[in-house]
C-alpha positions in Angstrom: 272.2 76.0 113.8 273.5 73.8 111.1 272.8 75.4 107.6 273.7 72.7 105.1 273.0 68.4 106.2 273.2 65.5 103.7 271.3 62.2 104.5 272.0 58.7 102.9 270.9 55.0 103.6 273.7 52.3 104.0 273.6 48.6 104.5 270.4 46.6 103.3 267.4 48.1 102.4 264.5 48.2 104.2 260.7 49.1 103.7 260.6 52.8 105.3 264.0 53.7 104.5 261.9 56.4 102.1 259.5 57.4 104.7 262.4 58.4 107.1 264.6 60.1 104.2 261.7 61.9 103.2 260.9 63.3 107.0 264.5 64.3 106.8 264.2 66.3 103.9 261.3 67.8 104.7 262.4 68.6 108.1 265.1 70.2 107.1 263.4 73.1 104.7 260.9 74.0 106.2 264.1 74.9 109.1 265.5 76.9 106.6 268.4 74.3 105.8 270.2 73.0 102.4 269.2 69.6 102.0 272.0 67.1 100.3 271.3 62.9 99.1 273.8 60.9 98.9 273.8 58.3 96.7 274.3 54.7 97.0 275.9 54.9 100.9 279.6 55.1 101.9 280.5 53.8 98.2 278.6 56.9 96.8 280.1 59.1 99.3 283.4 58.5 98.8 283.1 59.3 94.9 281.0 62.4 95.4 277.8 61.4 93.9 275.5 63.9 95.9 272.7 66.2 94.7 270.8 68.4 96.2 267.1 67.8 97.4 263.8 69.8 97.5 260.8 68.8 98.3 259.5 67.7 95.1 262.4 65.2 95.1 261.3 63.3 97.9 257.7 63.3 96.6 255.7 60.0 95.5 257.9 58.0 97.9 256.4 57.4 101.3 254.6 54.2 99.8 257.7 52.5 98.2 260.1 49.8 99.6 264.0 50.4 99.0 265.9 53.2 98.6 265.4 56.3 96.3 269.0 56.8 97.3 270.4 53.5 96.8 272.9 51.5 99.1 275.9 49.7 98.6 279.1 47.6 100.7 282.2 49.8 100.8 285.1 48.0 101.7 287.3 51.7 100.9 285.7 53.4 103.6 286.5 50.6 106.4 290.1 52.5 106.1 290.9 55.1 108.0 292.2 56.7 104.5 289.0 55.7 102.7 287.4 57.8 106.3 288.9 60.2 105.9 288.4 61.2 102.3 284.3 60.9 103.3 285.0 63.6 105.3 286.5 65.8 102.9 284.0 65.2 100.9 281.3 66.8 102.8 283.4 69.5 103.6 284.4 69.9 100.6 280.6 70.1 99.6 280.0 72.5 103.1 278.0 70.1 103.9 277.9 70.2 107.7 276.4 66.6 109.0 275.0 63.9 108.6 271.8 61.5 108.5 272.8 57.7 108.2 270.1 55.3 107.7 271.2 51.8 108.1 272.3 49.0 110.7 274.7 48.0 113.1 277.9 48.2 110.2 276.2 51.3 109.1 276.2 53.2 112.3 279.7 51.7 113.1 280.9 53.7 109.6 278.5 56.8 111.5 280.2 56.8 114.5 283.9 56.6 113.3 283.0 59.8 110.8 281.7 61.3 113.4 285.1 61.0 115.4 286.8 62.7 112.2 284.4 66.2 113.3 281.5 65.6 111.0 278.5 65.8 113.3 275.9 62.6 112.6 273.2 61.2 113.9 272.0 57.5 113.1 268.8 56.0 112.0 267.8 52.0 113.1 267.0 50.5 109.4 267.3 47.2 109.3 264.9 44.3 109.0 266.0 42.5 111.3 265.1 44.6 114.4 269.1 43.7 115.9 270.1 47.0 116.9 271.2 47.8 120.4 269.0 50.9 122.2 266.0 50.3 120.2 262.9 48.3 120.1 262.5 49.0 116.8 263.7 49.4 113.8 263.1 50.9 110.2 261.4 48.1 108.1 261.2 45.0 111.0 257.2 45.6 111.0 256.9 45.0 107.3 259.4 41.9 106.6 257.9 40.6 110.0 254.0 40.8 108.1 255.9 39.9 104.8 256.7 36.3 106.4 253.8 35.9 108.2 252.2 36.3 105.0 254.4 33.8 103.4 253.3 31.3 106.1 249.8 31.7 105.6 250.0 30.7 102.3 252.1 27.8 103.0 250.4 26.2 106.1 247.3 25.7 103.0 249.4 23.6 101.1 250.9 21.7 104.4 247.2 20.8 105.3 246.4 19.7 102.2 249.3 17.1 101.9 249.9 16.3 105.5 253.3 17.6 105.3 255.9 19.4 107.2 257.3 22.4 106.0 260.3 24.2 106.8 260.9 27.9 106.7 264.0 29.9 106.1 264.0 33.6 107.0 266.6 36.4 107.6 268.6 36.4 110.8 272.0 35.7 110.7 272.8 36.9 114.1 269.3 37.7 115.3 266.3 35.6 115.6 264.0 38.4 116.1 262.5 37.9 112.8 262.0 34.3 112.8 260.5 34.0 116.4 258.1 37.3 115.9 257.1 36.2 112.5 256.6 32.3 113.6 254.6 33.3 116.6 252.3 35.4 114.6 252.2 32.5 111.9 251.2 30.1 114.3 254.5 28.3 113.5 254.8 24.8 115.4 258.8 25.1 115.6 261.1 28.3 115.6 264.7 28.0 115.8 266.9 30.7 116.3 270.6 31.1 116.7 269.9 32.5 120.4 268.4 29.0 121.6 270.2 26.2 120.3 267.2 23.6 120.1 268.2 19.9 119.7 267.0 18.9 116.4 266.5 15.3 117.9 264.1 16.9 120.2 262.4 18.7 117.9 261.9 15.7 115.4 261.1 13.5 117.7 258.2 16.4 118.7 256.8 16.9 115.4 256.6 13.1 114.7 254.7 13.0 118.3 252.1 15.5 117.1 251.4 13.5 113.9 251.0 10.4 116.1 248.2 11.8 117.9 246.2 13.4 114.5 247.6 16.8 113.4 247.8 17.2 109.4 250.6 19.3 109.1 253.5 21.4 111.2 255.4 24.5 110.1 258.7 25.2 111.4 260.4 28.4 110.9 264.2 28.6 111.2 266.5 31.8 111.2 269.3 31.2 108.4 271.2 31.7 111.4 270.4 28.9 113.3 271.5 26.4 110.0 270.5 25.9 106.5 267.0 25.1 106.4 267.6 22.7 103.1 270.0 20.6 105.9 267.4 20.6 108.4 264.7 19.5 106.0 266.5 16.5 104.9 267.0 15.8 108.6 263.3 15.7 109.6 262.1 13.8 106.7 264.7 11.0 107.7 264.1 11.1 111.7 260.4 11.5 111.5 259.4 9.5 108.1 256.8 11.9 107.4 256.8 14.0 104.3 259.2 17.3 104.4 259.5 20.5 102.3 261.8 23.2 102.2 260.8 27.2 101.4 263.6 29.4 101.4 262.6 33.1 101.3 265.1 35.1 100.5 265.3 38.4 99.5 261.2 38.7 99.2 261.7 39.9 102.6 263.4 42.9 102.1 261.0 44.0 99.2 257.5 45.8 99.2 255.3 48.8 100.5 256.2 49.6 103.7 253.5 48.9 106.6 251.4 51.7 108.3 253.9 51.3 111.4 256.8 51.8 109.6 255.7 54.8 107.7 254.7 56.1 110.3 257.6 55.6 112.8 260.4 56.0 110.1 259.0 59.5 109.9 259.0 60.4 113.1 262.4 59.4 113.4 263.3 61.1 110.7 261.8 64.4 111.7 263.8 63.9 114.8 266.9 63.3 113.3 267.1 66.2 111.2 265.5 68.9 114.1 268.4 67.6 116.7 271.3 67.6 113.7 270.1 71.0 112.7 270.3 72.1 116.2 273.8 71.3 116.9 272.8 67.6 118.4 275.5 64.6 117.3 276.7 61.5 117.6 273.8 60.0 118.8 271.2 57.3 117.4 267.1 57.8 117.4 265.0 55.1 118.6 261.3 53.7 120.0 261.2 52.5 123.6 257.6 51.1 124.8 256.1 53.2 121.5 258.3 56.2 122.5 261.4 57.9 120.9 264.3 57.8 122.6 268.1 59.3 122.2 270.7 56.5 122.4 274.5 57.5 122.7 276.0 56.1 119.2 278.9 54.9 120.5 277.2 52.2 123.1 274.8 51.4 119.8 277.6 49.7 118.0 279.9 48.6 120.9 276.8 46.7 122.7 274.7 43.6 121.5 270.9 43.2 121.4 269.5 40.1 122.8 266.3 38.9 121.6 263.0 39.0 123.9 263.6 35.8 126.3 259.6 36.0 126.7 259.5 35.9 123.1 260.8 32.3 123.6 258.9 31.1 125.8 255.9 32.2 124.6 256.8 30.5 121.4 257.1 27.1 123.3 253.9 27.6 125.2 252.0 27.6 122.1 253.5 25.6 119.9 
């Protein structure tokens, strides 16, 4: 039974990073172990900036997006020197593992600490839902409603002029967002890295559906798939018909965190910290079909995840 575990968040934030850092604390003392925070990820780590946690600190939290902890790139601790002074570190602290909360760069940094002897376990948080072993991951439900939002609000002012408007969300590698977000949206178009659409094709598609009477199209595009600024330009030339261009941003990543992820972070927090505790490591906490599930770490970060072909074709269908 571990006496003394540390937790931290890495990467990008996402809503329900709290909720799970909170479960962890929790968890933890009421086990009878010493709770540690790291702050601001590997770059915090590596300069010992770690304080202790009781239950009051992770109080008033549950409902906020971000971090309490903060995160932060690290290029020091992609050496094996920068490594291997993290894990010092932590001894030095007798600290004795570790919670990471982050995405697939995240839980590559987990996995390799974990090879030093520091027992981890790894959290899914990342928007974009890309992580291999999981169906889910901390704060995908919430940036997912946080677009859909965004496109209800836009598809008023499409209607209202006739136009076309294009879309950018999240998603360099992984078009999960964009095709789950632009279903629910009701989105005529979704392009995603995974299926390289012909643009032709899909001009020559929206400029069909205006022919025969609809006021307005929305197309959402991964930034993945090409800059939706490009891709405007395009469509107003090829179809004649009046384009605009919405880039999201970083909106995405912000805001309360959805009753889903609340929920599920904590769970997989609570899990986290009962297997660490127990001697568990080196493994990665997930949902399958709405149940947690233990993935081995190391095929987390050496495997890809594909997005949903249904996905896709249901998209297409009901365009």
């Amino acid at each position: 039974m571990l006496k003394s575990i540390a937790v931290m968040t890495s990467g990008g934030d996402s809503p329900g990073m709290n909720a799970a850092a909170r479960a962890v604390v929790r968890t933890a003392l009421h086990q009878g172990a010493e709770v540690w925070g790291i702050n601001n990820g590997y770059k915090g780590l590596l300069k010992d900036d770690i304080v202790k946690l009781e239950s009051r600190s992770v109080g008033d939290i549950i409902q906020r997006g971000g971090t309490f902890l903060g995160t932060a790139r690290c290029s020091e601790f992609t050496t094996p020197e920068g490594r291997q002074k993290a894990f010092e570190v932590l001894k030095k602290r007798g600290i004795e593992g570790l919670v990471v909360i982050g995405g697939d760069g995240s839980l590559t940094g987990a996995k390799l600490l974990n090879d030093l002897g520091m027992p981890v376990v790894g959290l899914p948080g990342t928007i974009d839902n890309d992580v291999w072993g999981t169906d889910y991951t901390i704060g995908s439900d919430t940036a997912a409603n946080t677009i859909v939002d965004a496109i209800n609000k836009l598809r008023d002012t499409a209607s209202a002029h006739r136009r076309i408007i294009i879309i950018e969300v999240m998603g360099r590698k992984s078009g999960w967002l964009a095709m789950t977000a632009g279903i629910a949206g009701g989105a005529e178009q979704i392009l995603v890295p995974e299926v390289r659409n012909n643009l032709d094709i899909v001009c020559q598609e929206l400029k069909e559906s205006y022919d025969k009477g609809k006021r307005y199209s929305i197309v959402v595009v991964a930034e993945g798939y090409g800059c939706a600024v490009e891709i405007g330009k395009k469509v107003a030339e090829v179809t004649g018909i009046d384009t605009r261009v919405s880039v999201l941003g970083h909106i995405q990543r912000g805001g309360s965190p959805s009753v889903e992820d609340r929920i599920k972070a904590s769970m997989l927090g609570e899990r986290a910290a009962s297997a660490l505790i127990a001697g568990i490591s080196n493994v990665l906490f997930g949902f399958d079909a709405g149940k947690i599930v233990t993935i081995d770490l190391t095929n987390a970060v050496n495997n890809k995840k594909t997005l949903d072909p249904e996905l896709a074709r249901l998209a297409k269908i009901l365009a």
